[in-house]
C-alpha positions as CSV (number, residue, x, y, z in Angstrom):
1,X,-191.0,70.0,71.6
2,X,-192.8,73.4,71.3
3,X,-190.0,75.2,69.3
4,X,-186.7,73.9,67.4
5,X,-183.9,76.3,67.6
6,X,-182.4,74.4,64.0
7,X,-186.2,74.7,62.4
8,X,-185.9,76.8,59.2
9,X,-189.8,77.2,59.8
10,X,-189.6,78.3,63.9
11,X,-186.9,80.7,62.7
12,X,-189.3,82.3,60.2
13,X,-192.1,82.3,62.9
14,X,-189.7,84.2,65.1
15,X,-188.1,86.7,62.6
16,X,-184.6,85.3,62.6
17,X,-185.5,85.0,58.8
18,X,-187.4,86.8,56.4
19,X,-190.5,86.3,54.5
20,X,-193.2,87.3,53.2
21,X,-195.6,87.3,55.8
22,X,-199.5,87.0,54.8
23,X,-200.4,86.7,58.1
24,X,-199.6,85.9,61.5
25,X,-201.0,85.9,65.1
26,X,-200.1,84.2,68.4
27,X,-200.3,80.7,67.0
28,X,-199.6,80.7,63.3
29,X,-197.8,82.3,60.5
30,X,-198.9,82.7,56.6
31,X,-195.9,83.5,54.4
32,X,-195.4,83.0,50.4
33,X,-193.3,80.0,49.2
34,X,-189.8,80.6,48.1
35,X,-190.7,78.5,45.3
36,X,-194.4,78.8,44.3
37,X,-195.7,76.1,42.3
38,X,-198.7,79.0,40.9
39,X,-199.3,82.5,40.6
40,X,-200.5,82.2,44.5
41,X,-198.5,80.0,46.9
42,X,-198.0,79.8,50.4
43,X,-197.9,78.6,52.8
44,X,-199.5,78.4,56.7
45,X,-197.0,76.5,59.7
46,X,-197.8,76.5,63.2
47,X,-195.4,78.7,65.5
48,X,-195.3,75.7,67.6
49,X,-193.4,72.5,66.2
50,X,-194.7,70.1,65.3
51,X,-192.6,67.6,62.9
52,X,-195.3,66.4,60.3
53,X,-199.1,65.8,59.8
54,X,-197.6,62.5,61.3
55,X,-197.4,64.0,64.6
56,X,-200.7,65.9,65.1
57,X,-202.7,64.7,67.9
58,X,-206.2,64.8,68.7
59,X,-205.7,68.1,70.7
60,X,-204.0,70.6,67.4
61,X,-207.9,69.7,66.0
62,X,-208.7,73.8,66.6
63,X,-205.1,74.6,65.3
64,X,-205.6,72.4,62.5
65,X,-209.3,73.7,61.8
66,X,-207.9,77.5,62.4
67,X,-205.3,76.9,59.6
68,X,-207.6,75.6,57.1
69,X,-210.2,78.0,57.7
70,X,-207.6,81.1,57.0
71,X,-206.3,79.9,53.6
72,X,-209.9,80.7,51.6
73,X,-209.6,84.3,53.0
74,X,-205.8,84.8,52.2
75,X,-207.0,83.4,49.0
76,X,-209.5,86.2,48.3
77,X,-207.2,88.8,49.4
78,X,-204.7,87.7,46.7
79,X,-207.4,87.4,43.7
80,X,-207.6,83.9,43.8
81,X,-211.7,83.3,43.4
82,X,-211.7,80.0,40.8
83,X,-210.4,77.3,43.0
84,X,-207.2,76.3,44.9
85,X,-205.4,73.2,46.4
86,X,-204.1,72.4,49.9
87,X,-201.7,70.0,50.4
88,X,-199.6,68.7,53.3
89,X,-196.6,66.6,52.9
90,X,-195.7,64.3,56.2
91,X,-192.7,62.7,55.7
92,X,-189.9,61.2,53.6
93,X,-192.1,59.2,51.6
94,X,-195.1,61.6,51.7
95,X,-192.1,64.4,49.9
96,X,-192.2,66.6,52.9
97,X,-188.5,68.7,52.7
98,X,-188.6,71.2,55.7
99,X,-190.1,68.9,59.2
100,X,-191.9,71.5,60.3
101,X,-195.9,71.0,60.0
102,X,-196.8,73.2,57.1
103,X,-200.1,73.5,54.7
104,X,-199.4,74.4,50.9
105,X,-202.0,76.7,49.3
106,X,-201.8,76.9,45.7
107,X,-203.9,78.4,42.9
108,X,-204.0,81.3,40.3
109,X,-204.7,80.4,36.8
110,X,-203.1,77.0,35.4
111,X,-201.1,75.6,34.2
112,X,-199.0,75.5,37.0
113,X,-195.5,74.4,36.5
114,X,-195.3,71.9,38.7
115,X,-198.1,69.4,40.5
């Protein structure tokens, strides 16, 4: 399914709800968590939907690589220049809450208040 009209993250990708947009383009979106965990804390979806890191397939490699390679740049632009994490939650048991592929960047000065 390339879009799920009950997706809290495809609404965000298509303006139905707000955010905080870092970034976006024709096939992702970079928006601050609700919730940070740090100082800095986003997060970077696909606009297509995907369920989970469970569900990539060989062929979201350049998505997948296009995603990562924006977070150290977004990073910068927000003062984060010691360090950062990246996490992606897939599934139940892997604590994943909204199934909608999503990347977590965190960092800013610890200690964090969560993790």
């Amino acid at each position: 399914m390339s879009h799920d009209p009950n997706c809290l993250f495809c609404k965000i990708a298509d303006g139905k709800i707000p955010s905080r947009k870092l970034y976006e383009d024709d096939e992702m979106i970079a928006f601050h968590d609700i919730a940070p965990w740090a100082p800095v804390h986003f997060l970077v979806a696909p606009r297509r939907h995907i369920v989970s890191m469970a569900e990539v397939a060989e062929a979201d490699a350049p998505l997948l690589g296009r995603m990562m390679a924006l977070i150290p740049r977004l990073m910068l632009e927000n003062g984060v220049t010691n360090g950062f994490r990246i996490i992606a939650n897939a599934g139940k048991d892997g604590m994943q809450e909204v199934p909608h592929l999503h990347l977590h960047a965190i960092g800013g000065p610890r200690p964090w208040a969560k993790g």
